[in-house]
C-alpha positions in Angstrom: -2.8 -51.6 -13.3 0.6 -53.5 -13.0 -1.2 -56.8 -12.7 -2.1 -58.1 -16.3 -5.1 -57.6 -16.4 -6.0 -56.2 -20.0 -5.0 -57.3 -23.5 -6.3 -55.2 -26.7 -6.5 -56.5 -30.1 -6.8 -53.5 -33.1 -8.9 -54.9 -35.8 -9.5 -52.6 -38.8 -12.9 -51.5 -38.0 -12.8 -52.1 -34.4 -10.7 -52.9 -30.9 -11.3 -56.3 -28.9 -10.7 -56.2 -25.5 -10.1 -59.1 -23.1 -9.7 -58.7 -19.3 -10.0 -60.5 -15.9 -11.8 -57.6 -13.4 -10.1 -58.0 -9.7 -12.0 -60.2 -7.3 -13.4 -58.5 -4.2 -12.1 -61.5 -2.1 -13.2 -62.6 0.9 -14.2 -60.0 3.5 -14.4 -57.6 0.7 -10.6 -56.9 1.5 -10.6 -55.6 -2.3 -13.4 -53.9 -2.7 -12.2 -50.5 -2.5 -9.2 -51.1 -5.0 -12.0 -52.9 -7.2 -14.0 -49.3 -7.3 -10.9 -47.4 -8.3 -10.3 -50.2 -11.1 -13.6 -49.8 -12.3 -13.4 -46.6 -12.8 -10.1 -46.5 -14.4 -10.3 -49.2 -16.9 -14.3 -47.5 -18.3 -12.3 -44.8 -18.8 -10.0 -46.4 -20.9 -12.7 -48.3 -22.7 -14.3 -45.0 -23.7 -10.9 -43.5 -24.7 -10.9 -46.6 -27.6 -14.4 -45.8 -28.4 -13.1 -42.2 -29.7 -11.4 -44.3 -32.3 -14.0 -46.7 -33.0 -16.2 -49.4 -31.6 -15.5 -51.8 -28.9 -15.9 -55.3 -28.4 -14.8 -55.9 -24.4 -15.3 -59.4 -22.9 -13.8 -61.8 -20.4 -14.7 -62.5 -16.8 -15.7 -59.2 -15.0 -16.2 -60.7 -11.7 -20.0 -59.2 -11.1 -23.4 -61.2 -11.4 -24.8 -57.9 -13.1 -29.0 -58.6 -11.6 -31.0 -61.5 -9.7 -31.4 -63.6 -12.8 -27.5 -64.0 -13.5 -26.9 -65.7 -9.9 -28.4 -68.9 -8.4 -29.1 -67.9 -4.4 -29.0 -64.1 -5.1 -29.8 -62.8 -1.3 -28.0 -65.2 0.3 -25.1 -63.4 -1.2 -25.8 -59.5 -1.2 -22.8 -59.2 0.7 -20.3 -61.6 -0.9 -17.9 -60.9 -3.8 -19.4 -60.5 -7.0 -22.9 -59.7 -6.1 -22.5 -56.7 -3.7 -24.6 -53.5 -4.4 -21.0 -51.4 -5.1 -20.1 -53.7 -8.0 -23.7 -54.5 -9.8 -24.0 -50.5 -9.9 -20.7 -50.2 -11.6 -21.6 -52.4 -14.2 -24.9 -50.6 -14.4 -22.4 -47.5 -15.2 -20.9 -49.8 -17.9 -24.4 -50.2 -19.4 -25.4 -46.3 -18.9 -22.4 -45.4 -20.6 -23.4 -47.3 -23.9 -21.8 -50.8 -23.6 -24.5 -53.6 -24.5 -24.2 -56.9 -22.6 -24.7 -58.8 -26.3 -25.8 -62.0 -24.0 -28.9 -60.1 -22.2 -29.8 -58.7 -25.2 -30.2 -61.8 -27.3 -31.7 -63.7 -24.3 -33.4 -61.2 -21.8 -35.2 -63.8 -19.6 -32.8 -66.7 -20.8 -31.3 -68.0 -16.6 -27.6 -69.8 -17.2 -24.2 -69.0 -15.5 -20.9 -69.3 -16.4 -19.3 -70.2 -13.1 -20.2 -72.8 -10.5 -17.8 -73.3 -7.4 -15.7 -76.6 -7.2 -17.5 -76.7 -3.3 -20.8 -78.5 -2.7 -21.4 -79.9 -5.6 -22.7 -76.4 -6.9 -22.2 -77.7 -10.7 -24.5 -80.9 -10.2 -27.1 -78.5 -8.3 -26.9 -75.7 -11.0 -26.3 -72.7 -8.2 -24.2 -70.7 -10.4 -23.1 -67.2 -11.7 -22.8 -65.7 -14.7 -19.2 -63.9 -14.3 -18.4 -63.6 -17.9 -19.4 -61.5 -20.8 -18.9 -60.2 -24.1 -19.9 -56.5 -24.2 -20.1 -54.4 -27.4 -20.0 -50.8 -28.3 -23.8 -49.8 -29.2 -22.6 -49.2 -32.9 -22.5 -52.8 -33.1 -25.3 -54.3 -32.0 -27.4 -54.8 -35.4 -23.7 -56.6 -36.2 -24.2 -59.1 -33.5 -25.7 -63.1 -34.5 -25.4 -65.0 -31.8 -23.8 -64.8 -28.2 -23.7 -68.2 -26.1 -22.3 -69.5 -22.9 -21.3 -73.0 -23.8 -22.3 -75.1 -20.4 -21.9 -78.3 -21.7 -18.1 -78.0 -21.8 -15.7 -78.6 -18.8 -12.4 -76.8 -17.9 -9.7 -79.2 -19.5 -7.0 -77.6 -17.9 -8.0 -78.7 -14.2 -10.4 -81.3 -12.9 -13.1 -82.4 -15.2 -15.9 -81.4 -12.6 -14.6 -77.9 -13.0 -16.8 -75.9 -16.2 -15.0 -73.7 -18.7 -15.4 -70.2 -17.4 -15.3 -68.7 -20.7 -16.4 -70.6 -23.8 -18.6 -67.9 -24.4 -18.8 -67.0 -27.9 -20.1 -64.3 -30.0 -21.1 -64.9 -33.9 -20.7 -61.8 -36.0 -21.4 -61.8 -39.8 -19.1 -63.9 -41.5 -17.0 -63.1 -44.5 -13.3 -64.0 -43.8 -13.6 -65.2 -39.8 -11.2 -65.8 -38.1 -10.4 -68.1 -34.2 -8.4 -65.8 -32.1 -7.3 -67.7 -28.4 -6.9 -64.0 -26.2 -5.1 -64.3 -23.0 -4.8 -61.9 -20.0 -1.2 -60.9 -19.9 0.6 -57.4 -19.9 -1.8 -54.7 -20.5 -1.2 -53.5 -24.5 -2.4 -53.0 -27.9 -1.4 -55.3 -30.6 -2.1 -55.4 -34.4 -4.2 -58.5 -35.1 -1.5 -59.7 -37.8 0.5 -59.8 -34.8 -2.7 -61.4 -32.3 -2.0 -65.0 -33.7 1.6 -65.3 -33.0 1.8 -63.5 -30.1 -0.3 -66.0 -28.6 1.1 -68.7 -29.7 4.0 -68.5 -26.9 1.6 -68.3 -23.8 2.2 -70.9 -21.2 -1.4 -72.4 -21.7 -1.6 -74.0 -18.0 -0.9 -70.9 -16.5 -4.0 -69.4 -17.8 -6.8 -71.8 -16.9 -9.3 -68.6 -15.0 -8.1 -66.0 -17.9 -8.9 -67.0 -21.6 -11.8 -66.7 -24.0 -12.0 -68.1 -27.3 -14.2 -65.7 -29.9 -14.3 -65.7 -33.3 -14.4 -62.6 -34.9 -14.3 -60.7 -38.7 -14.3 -58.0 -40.8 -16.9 -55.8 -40.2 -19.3 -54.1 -42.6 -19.1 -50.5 -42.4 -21.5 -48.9 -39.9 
């Protein structure tokens, strides 16, 4: 993909992987390269997995079931919620990623992402876009996993919600805040992660950050 979409973090004991999924678009003028995407980058995800577990999160640009969008049939047909892309993140699931969020919170109803247009924040008709998925090694590892609502985007208009404050509490020893942007698709070192991050053009990057906090492991 020559568009950015991917950064990887190698931890000692696992990879973290951040992404921003392509958007169907309008008229689904996407959707076909989307499917191809899909496939390619769970490919990739699995060839880390041969090395050791993954943590994959950032916004994937799919309300995965009814309970993860506001007006659900209103929208079969739009971006984000068409039958093509809920099945390939039912692949995603099949193929032994956990959605940490769903299974903390299996009947829990919030969203991630509300539309600057009719005053969908105010009426609560969201989506949940955004997630932090794990390898299925590391489920017993996970604490906590929580889309932080109450915060607004302060890189555009205050109205507008952080898309991803979402943030996933592991066991702590030596933890550590790591800011992971979407930029050139690459591995880095995490004594590297820090600094490298350090240089992004932070305005630039206001629909593709997460913040996580993450640590050491304990063997599994």
């Amino acid at each position: 993909d020559m568009e950015g979409r991917v950064i990887t973090a190698e931890f000692p004991e696992y990879f973290v992987v951040t992404v921003y999924t392509p958007n169907s678009q309008d008229e689904l003028k996407r959707l076909a390269y989307r499917m191809e995407w899909e496939d390619a980058f769970l490919s990739y995800l699995k060839g880390l997995e041969q090395e050791k577990p993954v943590i994959f999160c950032g916004d994937l640009n799919v309300a995965a079931t009814e309970m993860d969008i506001k007006n659900a049939k209103a929208n079969e047909k739009n971006a984000g919620f068409t039958k093509e892309e809920r099945e390939k993140f039912a692949v995603i699931k099949e193929k032994g990623f956990v959605d940490s969020f769903r299974m903390l919170y299996p009947d829990t109803v919030t969203y991630s992402w509300w539309s600057y247009r009719f005053q969908a924040r105010q009426r609560n008709a969201g989506w949940r876009l955004d997630y932090f998925m794990i390898s299925e090694s590391l489920k017993d590892a996970v604490a906590d996993a929580k889309i932080h609502t109450e915060i607004v985007d302060f890189f555009t208009e205050a109205s507008q919600p952080v898309r991803k404050l979402f943030r996933i509490h592991l066991p702590v020893s030596k933890r550590r805040t790591v800011i992971v942007p979407v930029t050139k698709p690459s591995i880095v070192h995490h004594k590297q992660f820090t600094a490298q991050c350090s240089n992004i053009t932070y305005h630039a990057l206001h629909l593709s950050f997460v913040h996580i906090q993450v640590d050491t492991f304990p063997t599994i």
